[in-house]
N, C-alpha and C positions, 0 to 999 in steps of 0.2 A: 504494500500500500504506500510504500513512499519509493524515492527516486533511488536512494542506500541505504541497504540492511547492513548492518554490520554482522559479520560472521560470530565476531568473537571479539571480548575484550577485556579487562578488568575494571578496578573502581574504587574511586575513593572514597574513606569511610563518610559514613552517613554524617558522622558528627559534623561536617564542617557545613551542611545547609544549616545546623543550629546555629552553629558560631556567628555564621554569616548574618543570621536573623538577630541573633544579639547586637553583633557589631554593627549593625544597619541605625542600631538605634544609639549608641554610642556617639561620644565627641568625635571627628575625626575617622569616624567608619569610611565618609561616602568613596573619600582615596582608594583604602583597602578593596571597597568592591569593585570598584571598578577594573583592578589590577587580578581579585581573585576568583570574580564571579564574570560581572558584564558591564558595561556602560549604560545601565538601565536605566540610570539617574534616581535621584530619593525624591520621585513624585509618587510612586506609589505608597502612599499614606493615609490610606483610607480617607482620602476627604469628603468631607457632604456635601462640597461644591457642587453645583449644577451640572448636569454633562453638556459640553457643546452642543450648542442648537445642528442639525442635521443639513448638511447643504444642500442647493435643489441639486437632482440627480437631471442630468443635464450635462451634453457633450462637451467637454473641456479637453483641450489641445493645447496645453502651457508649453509643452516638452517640443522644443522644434525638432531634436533628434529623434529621439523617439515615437514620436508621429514619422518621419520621413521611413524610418524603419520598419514598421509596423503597416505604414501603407503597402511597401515596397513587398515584405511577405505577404498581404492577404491577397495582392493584386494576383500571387504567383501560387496561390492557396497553402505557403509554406505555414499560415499559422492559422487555428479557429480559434476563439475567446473573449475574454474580456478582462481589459486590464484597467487599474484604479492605481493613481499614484497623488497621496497629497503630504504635506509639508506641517505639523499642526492641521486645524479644520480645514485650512483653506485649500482644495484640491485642485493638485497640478498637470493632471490627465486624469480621462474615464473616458472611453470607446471600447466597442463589440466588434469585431469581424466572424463574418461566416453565419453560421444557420444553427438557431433552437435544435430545428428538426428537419434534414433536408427531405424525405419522405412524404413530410406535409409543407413543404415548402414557407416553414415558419423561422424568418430570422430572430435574431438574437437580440435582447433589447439591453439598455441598461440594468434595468429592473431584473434581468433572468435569474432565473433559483438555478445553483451548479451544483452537481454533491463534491462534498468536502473532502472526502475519503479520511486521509490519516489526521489531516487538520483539524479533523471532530478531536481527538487526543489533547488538545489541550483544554476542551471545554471538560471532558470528563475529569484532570486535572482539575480544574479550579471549584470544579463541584465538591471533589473531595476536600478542598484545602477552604473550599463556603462552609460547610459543616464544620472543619475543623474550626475555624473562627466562630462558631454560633455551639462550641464546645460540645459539639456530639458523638466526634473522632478524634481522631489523632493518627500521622501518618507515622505512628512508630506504633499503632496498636495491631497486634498479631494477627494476620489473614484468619484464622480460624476463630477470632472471635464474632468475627461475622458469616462466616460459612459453617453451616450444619447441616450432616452430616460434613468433616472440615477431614480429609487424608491425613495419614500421620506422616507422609512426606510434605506436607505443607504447613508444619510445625514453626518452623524455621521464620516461614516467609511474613515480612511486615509488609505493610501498606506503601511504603517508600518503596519497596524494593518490587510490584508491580509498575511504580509510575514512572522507574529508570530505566525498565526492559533488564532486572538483574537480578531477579527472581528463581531462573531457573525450572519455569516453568514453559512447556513446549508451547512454541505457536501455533494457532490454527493450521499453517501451512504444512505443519513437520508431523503433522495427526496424523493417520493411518487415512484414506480415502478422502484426503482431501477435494479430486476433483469433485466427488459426491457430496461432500460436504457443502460446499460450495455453491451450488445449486439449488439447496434443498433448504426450507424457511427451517428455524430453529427457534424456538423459547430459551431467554436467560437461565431458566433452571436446566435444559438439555446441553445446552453448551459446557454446564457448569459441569455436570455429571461426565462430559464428552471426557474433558481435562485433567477431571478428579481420577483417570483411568493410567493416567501414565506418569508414571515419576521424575522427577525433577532432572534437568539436564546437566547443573552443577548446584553446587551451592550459593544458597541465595547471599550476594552480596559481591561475588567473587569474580564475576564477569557479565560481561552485556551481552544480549541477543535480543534482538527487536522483535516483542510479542505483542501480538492483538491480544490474545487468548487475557491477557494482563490486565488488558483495560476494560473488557469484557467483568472479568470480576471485580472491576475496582466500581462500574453502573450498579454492578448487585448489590455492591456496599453501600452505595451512596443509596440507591430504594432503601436497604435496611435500617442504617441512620436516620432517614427524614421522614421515615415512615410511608412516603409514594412511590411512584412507578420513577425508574431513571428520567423519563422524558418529562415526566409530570414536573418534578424538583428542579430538571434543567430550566424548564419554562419559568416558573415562580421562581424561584432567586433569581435568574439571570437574565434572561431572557428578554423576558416581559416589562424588570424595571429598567431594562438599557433600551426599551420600543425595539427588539433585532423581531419584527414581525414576520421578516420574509426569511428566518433561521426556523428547523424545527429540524425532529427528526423522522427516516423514512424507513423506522426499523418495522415496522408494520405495514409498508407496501400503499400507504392512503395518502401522501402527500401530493400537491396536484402545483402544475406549474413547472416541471424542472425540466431542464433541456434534456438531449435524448444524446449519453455518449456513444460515442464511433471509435476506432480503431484502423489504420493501414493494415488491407489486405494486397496481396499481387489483384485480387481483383478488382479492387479500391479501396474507396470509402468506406465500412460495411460498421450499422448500427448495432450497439452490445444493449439489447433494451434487458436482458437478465440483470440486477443488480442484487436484490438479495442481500441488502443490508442487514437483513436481523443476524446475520451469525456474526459480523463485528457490531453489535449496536452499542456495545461502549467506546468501538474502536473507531469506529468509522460511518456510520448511520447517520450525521448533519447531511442539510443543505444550508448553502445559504447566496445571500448576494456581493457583489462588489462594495454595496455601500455599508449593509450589512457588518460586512467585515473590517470596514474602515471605525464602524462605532467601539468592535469586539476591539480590536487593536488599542484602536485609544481610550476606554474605556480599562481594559487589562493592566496598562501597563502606566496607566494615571491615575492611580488607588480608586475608582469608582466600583470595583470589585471584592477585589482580595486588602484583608489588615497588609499590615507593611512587614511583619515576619512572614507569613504564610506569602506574598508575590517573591520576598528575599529567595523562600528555601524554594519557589517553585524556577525560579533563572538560576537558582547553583548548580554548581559543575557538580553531579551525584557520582561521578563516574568512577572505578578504581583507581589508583593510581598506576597501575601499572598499564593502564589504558593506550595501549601501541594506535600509533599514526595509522589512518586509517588510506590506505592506498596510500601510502608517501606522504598525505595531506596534513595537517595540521590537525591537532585533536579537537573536536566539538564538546562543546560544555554538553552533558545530559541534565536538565532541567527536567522538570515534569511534567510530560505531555508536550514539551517543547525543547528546542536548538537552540545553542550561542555559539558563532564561528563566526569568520572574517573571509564572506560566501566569496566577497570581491576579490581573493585571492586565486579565484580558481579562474577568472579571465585578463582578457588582456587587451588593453591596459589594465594591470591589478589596480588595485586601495584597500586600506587596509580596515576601514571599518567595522566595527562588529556590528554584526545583525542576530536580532531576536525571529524564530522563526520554525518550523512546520510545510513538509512537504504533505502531499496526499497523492493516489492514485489508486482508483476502480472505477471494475465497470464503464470502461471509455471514458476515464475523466483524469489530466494532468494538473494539478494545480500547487500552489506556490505563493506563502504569507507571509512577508518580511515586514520588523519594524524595528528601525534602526532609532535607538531609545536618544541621541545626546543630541539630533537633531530632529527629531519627532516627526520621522520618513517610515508615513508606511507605502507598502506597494502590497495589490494583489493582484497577481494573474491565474487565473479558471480556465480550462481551456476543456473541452469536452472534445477532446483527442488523445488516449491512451498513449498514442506512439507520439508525443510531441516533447518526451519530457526537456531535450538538449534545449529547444525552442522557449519552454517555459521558463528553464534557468534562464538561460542567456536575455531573454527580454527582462527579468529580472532584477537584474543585477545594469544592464544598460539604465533601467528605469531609475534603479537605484542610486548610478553616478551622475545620471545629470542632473537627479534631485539635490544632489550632495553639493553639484558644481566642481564632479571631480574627470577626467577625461571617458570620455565616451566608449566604451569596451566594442572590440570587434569580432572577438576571438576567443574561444576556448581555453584554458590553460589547463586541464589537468586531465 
């Protein structure tokens, strides 16, 4: 579901998202985090400020490079989607290319519901870390005290260690009949039972593997704490007081409105209308819009969400330390449910900023959430093309330097 699994890794003890949570609050923290964690800045502070009023949704072309680019591929059908880049509220592009649904010959509008795929992962994050704050959880309370019947190989495992992927519990992918799986609707409690079937792949805490299966029972926990359904809880905390109307989830096949993904075949175009979200519905079950996600963005990471400890531990680096570079690259922070790296490294002309951020991919949908916190640049690209993923980084990351005012990327680097 996203652009890189990582195979394997290790990881650094849990203690330091506390520390980091401490020292957020401390004299003279905000240096240290930014050197140990990210550049997220100390806005997220729970304010009761008002959220920014919503901009009209409405074609904006600030970006002259990135418009010449972006015309240039759709002209040549190298890219479908829709991309969103603004600067604080005030937004510096928003344009669609290509078609909802070429079948019904319905284009793409501003307004389109995309699915999210892996980018749902950080809402089920911050669900758990709403509850923590409203003192019903804790992400150091033990996996079995919310799953009953709870495996004796899943003793081990805390609530931290599903929102780093370092659990050691198999992903949906690595189950037995996955292609079958895959196809086939499933209830939270079949899932649960699927996974409860096979034992741990390492010890929890001791390496990374990027698991749905994780996030999957982290929705179970958050119904058990709040007492509702995971979709219910997502709506009322979050949802609903940030107005994200056009977000919901399509774990149960009733959502209406969402564009139709497709895929490169040798015989073309060809639509993947199977999506089957309920077997990730903590993993990957969102949709949502461009503008949508420009409120999630700045809403998340400008304390209109999360206390200022719980945003701290949700951007720190959870990852072992012995966390090897991953293809040659520079190591990403493991946050929860979300990325910290310095993506602009990977083109060229590099830069070296850090970005806060979340890939996704299913079901014919590439898509790609950055919000670069120390100049308040988010960008979002949805692209309802499976095989687009190089295209969705690369506009990405273009969108992201000319927002910066840093040289215009041409090229690939890694």
């Amino acid at each position: 579901m996203v652009f890189e699994v990582p195979k394997s890794a290790g990881g650094r003890p849990w203690f330091l998202g506390s520390l980091v949570a401490v020292a957020l609050v401390c004299a003279g923290a905000g240096a240290w985090i930014v050197h140990a964690v990210a550049p997220e800045t100390q806005a997220a502070t729970a304010t009761k400020a008002p959220l920014p009023e919503r901009p009209p949704v409405e074609v904006v072309e600030a970006l002259p490079q990135l418009k010449a680019r972006l015309d240039y591929m759709a002209e040549r059908k190298q890219f479908m989607g829709a991309v969103l880049v603004a600067k604080g509220d005030q937004v510096l592009f928003r344009q669609v290319y290509g078609k909802a649904n070429y079948e019904n010959d319905q284009p793409l509008k501003l307004d389109t519901r995309f699915r999210l795929a892996s980018v749902s992962k950080q809402f089920t994050a911050a669900a758990i870390l709403k509850l923590q704050d409203e003192g019903k959880l804790s992400v150091d309370d033990p996996l079995c005290k919310w799953i009953d019947p709870c495996p004796d190989a899943w003793k081990p495992i805390k609530l931290r260690h599903l929102l780093t992927h370092t659990s050691g519990i198999p992903d949906l992918m690595a189950q037995a009949e996955w292609g079958r799986i895959r196809v086939t609707p499933r209830t939270p409690d079949e899932l649960t039972q699927a996974s409860a079937r096979y034992g741990l792949q390492f010890q929890p805490g001791t390496k990374i593997r990027y698991d749905n299966a994780a996030f999957n029972l982290l929705a179970v926990v958050v119904s058990k704490a709040s007492g509702k359904p995971f979709e219910t809880y997502l709506n009322d905390a979050i949802l609903k007081p940030l107005g994200m109307k056009d977000t919901g989830s399509d774990a149960h096949a009733d959502a209406q409105g969402l564009a139709m993904g497709y895929a490169n075949f040798p015989g073309g175009l060809a639509a993947q209308p199977i999506a089957n979200v309920s077997v990730v519905f903590g993993a990957g079950a969102l949709y949502s819009t461009l503008d949508d996600m420009l409120v999630w963005n700045r809403a998340l990471h400008n304390g209109h969400v999360l206390s200022q400890q719980s945003y701290a531990e949700m951007v720190a680096d959870h990852a072992p330390a012995d966390t090897p570079k991953e293809r040659g690259r520079a190591h990403r922070a493991y946050g929860y449910g979300i990325y910290v790296n310095s993506l602009g490294r990977q083109v060229s002309p590099s830069f070296d900023d850090r970005q806060i951020y979340h890939t996704g991919s299913w079901a014919g949908f590439r898509n790609l959430v950055v919000y670069q916190p120390e100049a308040d640049v988010t960008v979002v690209v949805l692209s309802n093309n499976y095989h687009q993923r190089d295209q969705v980084f690369m506009l990405s990351q273009q969108a992201m330097a000319e927002a910066l005012g840093r040289p215009f990327p041409t090229g690939l680097n890694r």
